[in-house]
N, C-alpha and C positions, 0 to 999 in steps of 0.2 A: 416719509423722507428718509434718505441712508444718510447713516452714518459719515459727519467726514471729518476727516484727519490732515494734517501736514506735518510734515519733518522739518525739523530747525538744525541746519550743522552746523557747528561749533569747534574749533579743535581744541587738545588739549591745552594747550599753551594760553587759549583766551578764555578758556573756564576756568583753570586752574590762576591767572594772575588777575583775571578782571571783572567775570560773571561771578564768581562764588565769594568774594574778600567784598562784591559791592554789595550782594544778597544778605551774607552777613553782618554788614557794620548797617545797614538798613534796619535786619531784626532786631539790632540790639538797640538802637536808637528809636523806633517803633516802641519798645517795650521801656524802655528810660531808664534800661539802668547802668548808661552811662557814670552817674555816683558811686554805685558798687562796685564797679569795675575800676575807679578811680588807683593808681600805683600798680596795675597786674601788667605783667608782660608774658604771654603766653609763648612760645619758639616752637615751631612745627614745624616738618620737613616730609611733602609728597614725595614718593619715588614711584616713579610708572617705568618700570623697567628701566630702570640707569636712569631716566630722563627725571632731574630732581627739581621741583620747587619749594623753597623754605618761606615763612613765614614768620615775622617778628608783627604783635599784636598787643599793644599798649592801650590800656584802660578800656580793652576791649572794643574799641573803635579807630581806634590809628594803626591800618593792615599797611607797614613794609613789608613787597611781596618781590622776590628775586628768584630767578632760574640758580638753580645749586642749591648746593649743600650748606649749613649753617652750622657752628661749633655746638656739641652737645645739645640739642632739640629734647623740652619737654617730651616730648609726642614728636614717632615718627615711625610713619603710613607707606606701606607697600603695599602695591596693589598693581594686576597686569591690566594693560592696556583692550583685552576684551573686555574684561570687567570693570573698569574704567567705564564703557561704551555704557554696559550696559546699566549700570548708576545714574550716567548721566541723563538716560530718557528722563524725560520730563516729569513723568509719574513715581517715578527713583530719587529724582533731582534730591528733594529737602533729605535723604541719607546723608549726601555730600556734604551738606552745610547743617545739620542739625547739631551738631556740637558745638560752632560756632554761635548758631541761632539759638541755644540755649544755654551760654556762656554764662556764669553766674559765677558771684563772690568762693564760694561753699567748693564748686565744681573746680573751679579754678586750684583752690587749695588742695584738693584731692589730688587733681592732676599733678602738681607740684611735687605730692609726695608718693605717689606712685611708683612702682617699681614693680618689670615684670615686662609677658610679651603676652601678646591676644592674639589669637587667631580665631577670626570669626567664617564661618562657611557656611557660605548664601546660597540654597538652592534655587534657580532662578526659575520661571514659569518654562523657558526652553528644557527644564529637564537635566539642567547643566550645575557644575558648582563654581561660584565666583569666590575667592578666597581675598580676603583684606589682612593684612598683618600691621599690629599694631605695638612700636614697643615705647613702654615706658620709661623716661628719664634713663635711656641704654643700657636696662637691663633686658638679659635675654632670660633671666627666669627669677623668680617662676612661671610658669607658662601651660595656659589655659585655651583651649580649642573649645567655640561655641559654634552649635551645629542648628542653624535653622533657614526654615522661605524666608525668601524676598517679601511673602506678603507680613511673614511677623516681625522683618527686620523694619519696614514700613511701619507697623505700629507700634514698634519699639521705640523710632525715631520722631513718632510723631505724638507722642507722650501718650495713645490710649492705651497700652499696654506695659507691664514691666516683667524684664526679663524676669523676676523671680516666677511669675505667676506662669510665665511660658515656661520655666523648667519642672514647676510641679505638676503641671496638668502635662506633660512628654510633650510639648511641642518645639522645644529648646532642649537638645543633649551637649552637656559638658563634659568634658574630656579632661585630665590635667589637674593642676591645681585647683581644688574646687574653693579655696579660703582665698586665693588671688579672682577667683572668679566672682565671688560675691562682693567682693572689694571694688569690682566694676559698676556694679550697682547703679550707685548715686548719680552718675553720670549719665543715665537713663533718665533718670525721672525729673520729668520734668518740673 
């Protein structure tokens, strides 16, 4: 029997306000820790080229989700619109929401005190590089460029891997501040 496949289209506007804040507050209510997340409010802010959606996220299951920009955003994601596409397959999808879906007391706090800008660049299976930029609490430095596949960013986000362990075997090149970069850490592990 062959192989078969179908395509799901999605645009941004209904991944980004509806598909992904429902997938999220699922994981976290799946997993119960709704308690631990009790008083956090996380602030996020997509940009897909100019096109921005923000994110207010209280005790980690109540997602206020709005098109714009939001005052000073914990965390705030740029990303182009090819590479958007390409996150979005199906088999990418949990990169998009993995933060979210591993939202925890510990992570929370780090995020909070963060400060600094990522740049992570994803070689995709086309051969292409998809670049995600991410800054902390609006600072633009320190600032750290992490270079790796699509397939180890996948295992990064899906907890069987950690970054550390893909930096010392070379399959993760750091660039940058390498003391901001280890500081990203925790936020991996699941």
């Amino acid at each position: 029997m062959s192989q078969q496949t179908f395509t799901i289209t999605v645009n941004v506007k209904e991944l980004l306000t509806e598909f992904i804040p429902k997938l999220a507050k699922e994981y976290v209510q799946m997993r119960g820790d709704q308690a631990e997340l009790k008083g956090t409010e996380l602030t996020l802010t997509v940009d897909i080229v100019g096109c921005l959606y923000s994110y207010i996220i209280k005790d980690g299951v109540d997602f206020e989700v709005k098109e714009g920009d939001i005052n000073n955003p914990k965390v705030r994601i740029s990303i182009s619109l090819e590479s958007m596409a390409k996150f979005a397959d199906m088999k990418n999808i949990d990169m998009l929401i993995s933060m979210q879906k591993q939202l925890t007391r510990k992570k929370y706090e780090i995020l909070s005190d963060l400060k600094g800008t990522s740049v992570f660049q994803i070689k995709t299976p086309d051969d292409t590089t998809s670049e995600i930029t991410v800054i902390f609490n609006g600072a633009q430095a320190p600032k750290a460029t992490l270079k790796l596949s699509m397939q180890e960013a996948n295992l990064i986000s899906s907890g069987k891997e950690s970054p550390v362990n893909l930096f010392m075997s070379g399959k993760m090149k750091i660039e940058g501040d390498m003391a901001f970069a280890m500081r990203l850490q925790p936020l991996f592990v699941a």
